[in-house]
N, C-alpha and C positions, 0 to 999 in steps of 0.2 A: 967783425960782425958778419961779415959777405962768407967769411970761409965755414962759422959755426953755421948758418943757413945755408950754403950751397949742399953739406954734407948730409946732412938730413933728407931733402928734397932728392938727393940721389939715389938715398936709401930709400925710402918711400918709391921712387920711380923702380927702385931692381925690385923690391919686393911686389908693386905692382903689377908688373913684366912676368915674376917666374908663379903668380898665382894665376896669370893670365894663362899663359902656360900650363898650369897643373891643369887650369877646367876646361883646354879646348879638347873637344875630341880627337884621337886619332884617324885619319883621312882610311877609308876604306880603296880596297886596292884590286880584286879579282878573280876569278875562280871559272871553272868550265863548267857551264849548266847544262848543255846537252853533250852526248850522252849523260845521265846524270854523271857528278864524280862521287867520290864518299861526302863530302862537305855538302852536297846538294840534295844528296838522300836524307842529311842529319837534315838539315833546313827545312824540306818539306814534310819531315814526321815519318819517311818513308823508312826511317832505320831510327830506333827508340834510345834512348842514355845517354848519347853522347858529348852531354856534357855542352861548355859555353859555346862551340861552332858552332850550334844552331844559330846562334844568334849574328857570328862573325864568320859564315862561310868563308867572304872575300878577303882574311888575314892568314891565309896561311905563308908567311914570310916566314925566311932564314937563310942563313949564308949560302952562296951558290955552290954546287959540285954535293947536294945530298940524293942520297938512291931513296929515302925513304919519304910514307906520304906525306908527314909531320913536316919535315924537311930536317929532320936531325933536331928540332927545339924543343925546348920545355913544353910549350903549351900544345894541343888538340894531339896529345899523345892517341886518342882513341881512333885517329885516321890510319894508325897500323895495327891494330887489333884487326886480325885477321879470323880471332874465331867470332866476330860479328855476321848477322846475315847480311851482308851488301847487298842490292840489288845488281844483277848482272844485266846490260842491255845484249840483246841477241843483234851481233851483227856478221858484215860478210867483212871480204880482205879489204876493201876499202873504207873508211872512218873518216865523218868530217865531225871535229870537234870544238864545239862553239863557247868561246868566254865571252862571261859578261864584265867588263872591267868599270870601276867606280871611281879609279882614281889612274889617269893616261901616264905614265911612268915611260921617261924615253926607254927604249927597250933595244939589246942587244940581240940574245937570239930567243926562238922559243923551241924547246929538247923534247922530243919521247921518248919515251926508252919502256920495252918490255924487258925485265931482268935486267941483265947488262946491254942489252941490246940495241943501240939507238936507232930507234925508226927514220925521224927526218929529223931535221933542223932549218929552221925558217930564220935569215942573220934580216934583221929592219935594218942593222945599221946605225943604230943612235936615234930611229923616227919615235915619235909620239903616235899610238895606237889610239884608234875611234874609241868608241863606247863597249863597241864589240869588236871580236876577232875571231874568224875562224879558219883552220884548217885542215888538210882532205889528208891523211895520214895513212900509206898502204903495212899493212901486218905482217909483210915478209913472209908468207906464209905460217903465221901463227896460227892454231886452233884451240877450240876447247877453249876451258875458263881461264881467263887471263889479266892482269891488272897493266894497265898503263898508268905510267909515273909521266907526269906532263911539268915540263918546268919552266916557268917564265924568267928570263933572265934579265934583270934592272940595267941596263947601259951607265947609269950615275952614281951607283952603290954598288955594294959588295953581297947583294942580300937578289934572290930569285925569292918568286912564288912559287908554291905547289899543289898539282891537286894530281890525285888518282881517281882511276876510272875503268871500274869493273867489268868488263864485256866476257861474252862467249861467242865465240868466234867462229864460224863457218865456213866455209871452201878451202881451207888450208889443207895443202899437204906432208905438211913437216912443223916440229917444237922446237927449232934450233938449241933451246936454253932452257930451263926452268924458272920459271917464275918467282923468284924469292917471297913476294907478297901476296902471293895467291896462296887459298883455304890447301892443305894438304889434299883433302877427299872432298871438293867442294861435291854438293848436290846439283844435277842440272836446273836452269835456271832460265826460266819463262824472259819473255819479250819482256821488258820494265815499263808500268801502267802508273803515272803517276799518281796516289793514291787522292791525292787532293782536288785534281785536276777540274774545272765548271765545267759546267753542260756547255752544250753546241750554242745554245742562247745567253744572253747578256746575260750577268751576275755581277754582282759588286764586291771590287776587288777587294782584296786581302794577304796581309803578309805574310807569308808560309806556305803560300799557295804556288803550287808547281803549273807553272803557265802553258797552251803549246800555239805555235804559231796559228793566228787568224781566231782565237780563242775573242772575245767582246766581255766587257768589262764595264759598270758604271760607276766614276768618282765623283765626287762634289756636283752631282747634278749632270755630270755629260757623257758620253759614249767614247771610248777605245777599244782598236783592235791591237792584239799581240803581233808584233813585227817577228821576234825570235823568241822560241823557250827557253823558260826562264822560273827559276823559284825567286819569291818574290820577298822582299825583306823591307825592313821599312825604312824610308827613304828611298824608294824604290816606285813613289807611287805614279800615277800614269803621266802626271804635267809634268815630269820632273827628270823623265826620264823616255823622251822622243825615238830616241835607239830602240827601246823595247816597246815601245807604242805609240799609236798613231790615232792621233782625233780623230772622230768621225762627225 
């Protein structure tokens, strides 16, 4: 009698376990909001069609060692469609590039690379990254329109993040390479204006909205200012996320 009940209650306990399982969410993980990257343009509406990243800028995972912005996976294929308009931000040789991370994953190194080209590499070493992470990335003299491929590399897994990031680039004196994921004939491309962005004054927040620093914001009744830019996704909202905002 103890063996025909124990067997049952074990079933019951693994089917309760893997339905648990089917309905928790998948943990959100990180992406570079300023300059914007392409997942950041799809989020705030600044770039139209593309599909479910609006909604999961911060998933773009896949195994490490991919040159593309997808990262080599099935899903947000439309991160390499290159005949999309992307917004290009106008910068000089110097770039600090800001991620907003959702889920602190120990982290090995973090890669840029224009074409083949590796700009820096930042090694943590196996640390746990804050909420945010940024850094000051020089273009080797690159000009003209250019895509940076930024890859976060997971310390514990076999899987980096991805985002790319449009710029047009200034003071450069030489193209070492060409750019594989840049537009063939792109058209010159204005300073990037986040189409969404609130006024100078308080406004109540919202998810899709491309944030910039010192921007004010009212949620449930109280006042925040923007710490870093940021598009804004939901779970994302002011008490819940201190890194990107700051009671007043």
């Amino acid at each position: 009698m103890r063996r025909r009940f124990t067997l049952p209650a074990l079933t019951v306990a693994a089917v309760t376990g893997s339905l648990f399982v089917a309905v928790t969410p998948a943990f959100a993980h990180g992406y570079i909001s300023s300059p914007p990257s392409r997942q950041a343009s799809c989020a705030s509406g600044a770039v139209s069609g593309c599909g479910d990243i609006v909604y999961e800028p911060q998933s773009v995972e896949a195994p490490k060692g991919s040159k593309q912005c997808n990262g080599g996976g099935s899903r947000f294929t439309v991160l390499n469609d290159n005949s999309k308009n992307w917004p290009a931000a106008t910068v000089g040789q110097t770039v600090t590039f800001n991620w907003v991370l959702t889920a602190r994953h120990s982290t090995a190194t973090w890669e840029y690379f224009i074409g083949n080209t590796l700009l820096a590499s930042f090694n943590d070493g196996g640390a746990q990254p804050g909420a945010t992470k940024s850094h000051t990335v020089n273009m080797k003299g690159f000009s003209g329109r250019q895509t940076v491929l930024a890859r976060w590399n997971v310390a514990d897994t076999a899987n980096a993040f991805y985002s790319c990031v449009d710029l047009n680039i200034t003071g450069g004196t030489s193209n070492p390479t060409p750019t594989p994921t840049a537009p063939t004939t792109p058209p010159p491309s204005p300073t990037v204006t986040p189409t969404t962005a609130p006024p100078t004054g308080s406004t109540t927040w919202a998810a899709g909205t491309a944030y910039r620093a010192g921007d004010r914001v009212t949620y449930a009744g109280r006042s925040y200012q923007c710490r870093q830019a940021h598009t804004a996704i939901s779970g994302w909202e002011p008490p819940n996320v201190p890194a990107l905002w700051t009671a007043l």
